[in-house]
C-alpha positions as CSV (number, residue, x, y, z in Angstrom):
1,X,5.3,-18.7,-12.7
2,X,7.5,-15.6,-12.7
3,X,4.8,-13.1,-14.3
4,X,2.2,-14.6,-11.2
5,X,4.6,-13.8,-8.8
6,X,5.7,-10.1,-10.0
7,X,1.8,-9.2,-10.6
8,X,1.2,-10.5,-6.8
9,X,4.3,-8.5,-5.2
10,X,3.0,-5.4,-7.5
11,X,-1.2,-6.1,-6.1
12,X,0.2,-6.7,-2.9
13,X,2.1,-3.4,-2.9
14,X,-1.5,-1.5,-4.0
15,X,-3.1,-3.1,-0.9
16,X,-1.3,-1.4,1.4
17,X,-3.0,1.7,1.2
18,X,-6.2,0.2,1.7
19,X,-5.6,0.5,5.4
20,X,-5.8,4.1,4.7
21,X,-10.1,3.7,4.7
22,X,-10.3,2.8,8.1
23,X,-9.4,6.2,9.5
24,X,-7.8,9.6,9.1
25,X,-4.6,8.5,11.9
26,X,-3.7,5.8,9.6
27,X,-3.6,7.9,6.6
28,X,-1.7,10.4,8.6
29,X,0.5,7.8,9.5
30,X,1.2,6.0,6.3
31,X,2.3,9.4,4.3
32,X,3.5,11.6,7.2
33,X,0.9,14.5,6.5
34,X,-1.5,16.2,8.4
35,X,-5.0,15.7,7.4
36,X,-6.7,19.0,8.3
37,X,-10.1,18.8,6.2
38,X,-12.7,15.8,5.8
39,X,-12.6,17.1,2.1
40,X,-9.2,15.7,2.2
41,X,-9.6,13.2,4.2
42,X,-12.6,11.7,2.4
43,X,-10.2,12.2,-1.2
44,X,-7.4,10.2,0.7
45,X,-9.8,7.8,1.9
46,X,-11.1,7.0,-1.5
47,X,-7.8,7.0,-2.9
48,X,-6.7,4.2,-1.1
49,X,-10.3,2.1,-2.1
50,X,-8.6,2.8,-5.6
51,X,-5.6,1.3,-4.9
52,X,-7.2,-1.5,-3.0
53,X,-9.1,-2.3,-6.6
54,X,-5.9,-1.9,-8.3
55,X,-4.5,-4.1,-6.3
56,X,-7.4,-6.6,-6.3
57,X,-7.1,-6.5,-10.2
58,X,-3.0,-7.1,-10.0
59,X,-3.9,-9.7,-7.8
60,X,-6.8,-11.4,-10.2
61,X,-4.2,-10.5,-13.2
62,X,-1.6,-13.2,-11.8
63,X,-4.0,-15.8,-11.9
64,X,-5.8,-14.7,-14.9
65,X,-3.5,-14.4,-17.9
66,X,-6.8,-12.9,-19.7
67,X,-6.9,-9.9,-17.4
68,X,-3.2,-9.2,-17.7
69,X,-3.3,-6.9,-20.8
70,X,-5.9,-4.5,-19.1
71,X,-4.6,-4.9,-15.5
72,X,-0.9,-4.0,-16.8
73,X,-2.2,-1.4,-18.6
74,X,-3.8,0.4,-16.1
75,X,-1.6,-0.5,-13.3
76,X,1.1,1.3,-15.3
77,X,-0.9,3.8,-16.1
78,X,-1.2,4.5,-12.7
79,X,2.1,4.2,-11.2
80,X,3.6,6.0,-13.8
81,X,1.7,9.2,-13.4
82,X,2.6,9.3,-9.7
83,X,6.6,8.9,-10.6
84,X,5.9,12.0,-13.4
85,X,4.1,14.0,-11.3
86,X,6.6,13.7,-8.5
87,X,9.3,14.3,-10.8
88,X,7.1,17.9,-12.2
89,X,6.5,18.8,-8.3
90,X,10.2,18.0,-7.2
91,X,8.5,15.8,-5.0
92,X,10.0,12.4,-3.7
93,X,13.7,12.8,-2.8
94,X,13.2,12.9,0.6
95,X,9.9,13.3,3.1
96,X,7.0,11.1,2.9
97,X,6.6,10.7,-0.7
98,X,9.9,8.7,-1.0
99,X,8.4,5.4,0.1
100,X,5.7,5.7,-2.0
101,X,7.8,6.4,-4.6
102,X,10.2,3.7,-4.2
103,X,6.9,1.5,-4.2
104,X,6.0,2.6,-7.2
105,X,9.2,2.3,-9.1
106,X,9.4,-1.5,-7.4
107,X,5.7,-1.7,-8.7
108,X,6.5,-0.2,-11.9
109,X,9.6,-2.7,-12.5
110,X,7.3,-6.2,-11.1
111,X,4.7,-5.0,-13.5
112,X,6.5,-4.3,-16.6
113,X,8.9,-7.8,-15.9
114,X,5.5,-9.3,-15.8
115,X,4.5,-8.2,-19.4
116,X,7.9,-8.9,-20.7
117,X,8.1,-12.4,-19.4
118,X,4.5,-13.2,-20.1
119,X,4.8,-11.8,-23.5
């Protein structure tokens, strides 16, 4: 029970994003940035499809103790990179980045309870 619930909060927090593919203003709004190109715009815009699979997968993973291995793996994978290269750019303290930071760290910590309790 625990490990389903900490793999939904952790999907749930990967959907977010995925609001992000319905236009350029919600992007903008969502990470406090100004999109100035439709290269960057499509990039951002695809970037949240990712995180709406990742989040799909989470999602699938709390139901399906079979897909937990993988899911965790690359949900990790993924949220841990972003807290690393945060940390490399001095990035995250304050501004926009800091609530996708904190997600991730909440993220990180749901996902990695998960694995510990389901292990």
């Amino acid at each position: 029970m625990i490990p389903t619930a900490l793999l939904f909060l952790a999907g749930a927090i990967h959907l977010i994003p995925l609001v992000g593919v319905l236009s350029t203003s919600r992007l903008e709004a969502m990470y406090g940035v100004s999109i100035d190109t439709p290269d960057m715009a499509v990039l951002l815009r695809h970037r949240a499809v990712l995180f709406g699979l990742l989040g799909a997968a989470l999602c699938g993973a709390a139901v399906l103790p079979a897909w937990r291995p993988p899911v965790i793996a690359a949900g990790l994978v993924s949220m841990v990179s972003f807290v690393v290269l945060c940390g490399l750019e001095g990035q995250g303290r304050s501004g926009p980045l800091r609530k996708v930071l904190i997600a991730d760290i909440v993220s990180i910590v749901a996902t990695v309870g998960a694995a510990v309790v389901d292990a």
